[in-house]
N, C-alpha and C positions, 0 to 999 in steps of 0.2 A: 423567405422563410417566415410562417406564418404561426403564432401561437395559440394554446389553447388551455385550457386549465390542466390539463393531463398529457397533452399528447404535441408533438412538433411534426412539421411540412419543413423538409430541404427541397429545395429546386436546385437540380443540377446543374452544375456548372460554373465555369471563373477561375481563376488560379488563386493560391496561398500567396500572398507581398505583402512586405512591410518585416516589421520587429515584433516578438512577441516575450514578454519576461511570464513563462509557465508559475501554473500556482505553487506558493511556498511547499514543500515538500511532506508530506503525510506525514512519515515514518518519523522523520527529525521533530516535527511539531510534537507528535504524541511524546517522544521521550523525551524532548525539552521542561514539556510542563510534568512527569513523572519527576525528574531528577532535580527542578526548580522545587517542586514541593517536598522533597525528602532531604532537600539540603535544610541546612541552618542561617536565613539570613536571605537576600532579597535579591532574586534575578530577575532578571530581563530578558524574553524572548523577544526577538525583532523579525518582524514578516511574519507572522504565526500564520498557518493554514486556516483561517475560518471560515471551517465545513463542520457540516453535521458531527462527523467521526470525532475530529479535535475535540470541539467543544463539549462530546461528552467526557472525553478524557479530563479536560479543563472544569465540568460540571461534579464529575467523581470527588472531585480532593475539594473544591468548595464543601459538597456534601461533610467531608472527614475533618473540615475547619482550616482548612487553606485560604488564604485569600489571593484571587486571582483577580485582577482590574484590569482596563484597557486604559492606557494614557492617552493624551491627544496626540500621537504622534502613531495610533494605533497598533505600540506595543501591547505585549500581554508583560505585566507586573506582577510578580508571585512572590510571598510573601511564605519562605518555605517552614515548615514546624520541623525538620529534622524527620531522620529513624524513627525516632520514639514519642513525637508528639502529636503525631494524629490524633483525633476526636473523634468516639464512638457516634457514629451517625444518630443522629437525634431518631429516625425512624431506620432501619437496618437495612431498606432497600437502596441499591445502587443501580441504578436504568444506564444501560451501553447503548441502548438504539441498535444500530446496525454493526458497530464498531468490536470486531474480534478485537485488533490491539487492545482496547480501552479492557475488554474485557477477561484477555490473556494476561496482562502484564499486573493489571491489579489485582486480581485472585494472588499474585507471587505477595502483592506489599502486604496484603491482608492478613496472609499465614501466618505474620510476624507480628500482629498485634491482638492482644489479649478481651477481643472482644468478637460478637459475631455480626456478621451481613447474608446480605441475601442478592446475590449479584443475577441481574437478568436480561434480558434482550429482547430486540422485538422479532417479527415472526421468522424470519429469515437467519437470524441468529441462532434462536433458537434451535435450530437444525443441524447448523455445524458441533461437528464432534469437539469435545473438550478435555475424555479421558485422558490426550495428550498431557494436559498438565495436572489435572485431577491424579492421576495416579504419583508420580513424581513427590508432588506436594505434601502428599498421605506418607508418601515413604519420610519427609523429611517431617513430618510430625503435626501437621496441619489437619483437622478433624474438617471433611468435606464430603457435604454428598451433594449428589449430582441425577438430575430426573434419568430415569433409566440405564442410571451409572452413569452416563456419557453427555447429556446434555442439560444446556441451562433452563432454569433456576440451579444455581450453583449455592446450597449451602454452605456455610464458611465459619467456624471460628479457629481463629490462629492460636498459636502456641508460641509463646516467648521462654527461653531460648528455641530457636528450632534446631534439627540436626543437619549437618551438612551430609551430602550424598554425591556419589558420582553416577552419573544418569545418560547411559548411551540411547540419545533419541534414533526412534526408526525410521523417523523421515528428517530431513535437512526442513527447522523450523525456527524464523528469530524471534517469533512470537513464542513458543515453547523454550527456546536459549534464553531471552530475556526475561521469560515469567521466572524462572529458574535464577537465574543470576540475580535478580531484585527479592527473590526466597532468603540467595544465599546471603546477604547481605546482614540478615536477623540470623543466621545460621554460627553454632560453634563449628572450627572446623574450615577445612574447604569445600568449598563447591565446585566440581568441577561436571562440566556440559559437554559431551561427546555428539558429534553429527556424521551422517554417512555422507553426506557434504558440505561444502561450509554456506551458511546462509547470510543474509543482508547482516552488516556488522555496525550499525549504526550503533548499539547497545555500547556493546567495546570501545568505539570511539570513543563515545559522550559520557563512557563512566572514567575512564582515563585522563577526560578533558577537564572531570570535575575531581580531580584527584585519586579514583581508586586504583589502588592497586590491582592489576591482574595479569595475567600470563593468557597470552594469545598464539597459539599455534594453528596449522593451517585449520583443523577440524576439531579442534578441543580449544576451552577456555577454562581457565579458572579462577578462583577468588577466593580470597580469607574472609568469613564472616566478621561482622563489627566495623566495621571501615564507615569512615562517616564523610558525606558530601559537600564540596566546596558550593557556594554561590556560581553563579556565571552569567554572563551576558553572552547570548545563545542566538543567532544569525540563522535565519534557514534561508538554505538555500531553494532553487524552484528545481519539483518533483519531476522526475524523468519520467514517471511512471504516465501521469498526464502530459510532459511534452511530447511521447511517442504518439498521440494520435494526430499532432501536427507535422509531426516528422513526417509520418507514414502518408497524411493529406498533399504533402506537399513534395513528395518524390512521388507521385499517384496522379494530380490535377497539372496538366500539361500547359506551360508557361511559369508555373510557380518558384519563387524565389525569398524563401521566408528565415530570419535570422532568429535563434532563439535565447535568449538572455538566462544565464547566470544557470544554468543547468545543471545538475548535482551529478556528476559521471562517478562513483563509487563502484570499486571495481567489482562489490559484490550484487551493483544493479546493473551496471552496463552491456549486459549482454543483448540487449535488443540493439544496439550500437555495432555490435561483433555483427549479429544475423545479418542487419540489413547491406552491412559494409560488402559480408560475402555474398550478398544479392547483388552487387554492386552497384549500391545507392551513392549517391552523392551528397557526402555529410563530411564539413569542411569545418576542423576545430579550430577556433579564430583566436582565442584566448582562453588561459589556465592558469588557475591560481588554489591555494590551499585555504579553506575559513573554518576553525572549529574542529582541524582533524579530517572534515569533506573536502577531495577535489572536487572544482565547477569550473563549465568551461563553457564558453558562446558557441551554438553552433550555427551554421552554415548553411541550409537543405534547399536543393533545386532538384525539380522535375528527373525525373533518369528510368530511363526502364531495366527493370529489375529479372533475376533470371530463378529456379527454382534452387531451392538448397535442402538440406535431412540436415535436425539437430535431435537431441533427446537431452535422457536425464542429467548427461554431465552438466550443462548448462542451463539448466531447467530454475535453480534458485535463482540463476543472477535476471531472467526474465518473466517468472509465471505470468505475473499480474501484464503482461504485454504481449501474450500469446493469442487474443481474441484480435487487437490490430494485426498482427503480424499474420494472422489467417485470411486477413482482408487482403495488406500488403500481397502474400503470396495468390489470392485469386489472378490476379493483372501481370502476376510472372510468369516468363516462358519454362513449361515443365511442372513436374511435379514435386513440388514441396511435401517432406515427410515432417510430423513433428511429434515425437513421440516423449514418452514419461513427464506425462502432466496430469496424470491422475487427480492431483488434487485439485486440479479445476472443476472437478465433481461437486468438491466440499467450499464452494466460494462463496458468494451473495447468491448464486444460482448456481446449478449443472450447465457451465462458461462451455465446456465443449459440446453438450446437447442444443444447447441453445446460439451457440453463433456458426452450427452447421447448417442448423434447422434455417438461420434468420439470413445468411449468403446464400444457399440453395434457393429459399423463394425469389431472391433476386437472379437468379437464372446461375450465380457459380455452379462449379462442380468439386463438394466438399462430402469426404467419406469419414464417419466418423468412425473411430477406435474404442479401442478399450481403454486407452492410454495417448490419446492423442488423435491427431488428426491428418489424411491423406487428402492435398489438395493441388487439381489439375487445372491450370492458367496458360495463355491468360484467356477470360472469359468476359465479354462483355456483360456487364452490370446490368438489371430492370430496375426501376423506380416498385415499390410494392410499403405493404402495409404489415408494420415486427411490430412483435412486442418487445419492452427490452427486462421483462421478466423482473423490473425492477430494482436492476442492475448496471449500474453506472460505467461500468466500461464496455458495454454491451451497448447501449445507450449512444455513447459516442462513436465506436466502433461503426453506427449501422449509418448515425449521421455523416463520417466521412465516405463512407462506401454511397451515401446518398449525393456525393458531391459529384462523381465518376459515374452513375447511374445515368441511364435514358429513362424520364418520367419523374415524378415527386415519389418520392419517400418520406411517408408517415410514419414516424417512432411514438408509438404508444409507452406510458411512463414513462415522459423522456427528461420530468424534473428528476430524477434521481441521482441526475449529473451532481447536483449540489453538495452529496455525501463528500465529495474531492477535488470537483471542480464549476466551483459557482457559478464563475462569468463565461461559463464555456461556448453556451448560445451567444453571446454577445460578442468575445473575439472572434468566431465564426461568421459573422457578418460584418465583421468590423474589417477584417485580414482578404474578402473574397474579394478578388476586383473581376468584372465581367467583362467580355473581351468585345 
């Protein structure tokens, strides 16, 4: 594997061996340092994700007079001002980068404080839809506008009290439950969040963990405004969402035998665990234990040939962000893989299902895109060729492990955009390949 300012060379081949402890977890990182900064008094996140995403998360509340430090022992140390004690950004802009969370969830804290911002993103953000919480937030009393209604630059000034509302979202979203739930928070009243399914519940966990009160049912949550947040010392576990593209390398590359540490199995992310099991992957839970509210468990992944399976929307939350491996995974299975209601892989860092049809296909698969998902016929041998990865991190690695199983090199153009989630990715990648 050969590097370049913009672009990576896989040479095919070698198996996945050895141990690998996956990066600290996204979704936990970003709500660690949310709820470290809105409590009163001085938490501790341990393992923090530091990636692009977090750290603008972590950069937003510095902005608002948080003090965020790293110790020498490479925690992140937050120094939280409460509910009510944020600081009017000395200049009103908040920069997200690439990070919908950062940018979803703090539009919720903002409503609640009596001053205005100007929240915005870069170019790929800018694009995704935001009306989701834009409109919700207006109902609860929050004065926002929004470039062509729906997208960022999100103007913002909050309203203290706000009202509380009960708000059945159209799609199953923890970033729209969460912006919501951290509204309700400043809110008189309850808040209560309806989904047509139930989505990633880290929010729930981690506001329960730090004392709030709420009521959790399978597809509704709710919360009494005012509730104020405990301290905590906050453990992330490593993201599933990146140890699936080892998982998937290593029941794929023939000999492999790769053990994955401390993996965050939540039942509302584990569905890339459910698909490949009924592919009948060989994925051995070796150890389980509870940290924070999170199960995590070691797993187990050897080489196995996989066979075709049809999921859709029911299962769709607990997987999105693992539907681009798992399109790979299914090129090399025998039969036809259906995968349908993922629409909102339209609305990601890129059009995920335009683009890792587009990017298996010049590799010789046979991948039919949908309106809604994707129909893909295995197994097909792999070509070495030349993707883009549209600047999209899980596309990115997606095309480098399908570069492992390939005949010929595979050149991923944009292929730093790994770092938005997964830093050392190129590096455990050549660290874990052993050649036979």
């Amino acid at each position: 594997m050969t590097l370049s300012t913009s672009s990576r060379v896989v040479v095919p081949g070698g198996a996945l061996r050895g141990e690998l402890r996956p990066p600290p977890d996204k979704s936990i990182t970003h709500r660690a340092v949310f709820l470290s900064s809105l409590s009163q008094g001085t938490s501790r996140i341990v393992h923090p994700l530091k990636a692009d995403d977090c750290e603008r998360s972590a950069e937003a509340f510095r902005t608002l007079g948080v003090s965020i430090e790293t110790n020498p022992e490479g925690d992140w140390i937050v120094v939280g001002r409460g509910l009510y004690g944020l600081r009017e950004p000395a200049s009103d802009l908040i920069y997200c980068g690439n990070s919908g969370t950062t940018l979803r969830l703090i539009a919720g804290v903002l409503s609640g404080q009596p001053f205005s911002s100007k929240l915005m993103g870069d170019k790929s953000l800018s694009g995704r839809p935001m009306d989701r919480i834009v409109k919700p937030l207006q109902k609860m009393g929050a004065e926002i506008r929004a470039r062509k209604g729906s997208f960022a630059p999100l103007h913002l000034h909050g309203r203290r009290p706000l009202q509380a509302i009960e708000w059945i979202s159209p799609v199953p979203s923890a970033q729209v439950k969460s912006c919501l739930l951290l509204a309700g928070l400043y809110a008189e009243g309850t808040t209560i969040v309806e989904e047509p399914l139930r989505s990633r519940d880290h929010t729930e966990r981690m506001l329960a963990a730090a004392g709030v009160r709420l009521t959790v049912e399978e597809r509704r949550v709710s919360l009494q405004g005012g509730q104020s947040l405990k301290p905590q010392d906050w453990v992330v576990p490593s993201d599933i969402s990146s140890a699936a593209f080892f998982i998937v390398g290593a029941l794929l590359a023939p000999g492999s035998e790769l053990m994955l540490r401390n993996v965050n199995t939540n039942p509302t992310r584990d569905g890339i665990l459910e698909i490949l099991e009924k592919m009948g992957a060989s994925i051995q839970h070796e150890r389980s234990l509870v940290s924070g509210g999170e199960p995590i468990t070691d797993l187990l992944v050897r080489h196995r040939g996989l066979k075709a399976v049809v999921f859709g929307a029911e299962i769709m939350p607990r997987l999105v962000d693992e539907v681009p491996i798992l399109a790979l995974a299914a090129t090399q299975a025998e039969g036809t893989t259906e995968i349908r209601g993922a629409e909102e892989l339209r609305l990601k860092e890129s059009d995920r299902l335009t683009h890792v049809a587009q990017g298996l296909n010049k590799m010789g698969a046979h991948v039919e895109e949908l309106p809604d998902g994707l129909r893909i016929t295995g197994p097909t041998p792999l070509r070495g060729a030349v993707l883009d990865s549209a600047g999209d991190h899980r596309l990115a690695m997606t095309f480098a492990i399908a570069g492992l199983i390939a005949r010929g090199e595979t050149e991923i153009d944009n292929a730093d955009c790994v770092d938005i989630s997964f830093p050392t990715f190129w590096q455990d990648l050549e660290r874990l390949r052993v050649q036979s």
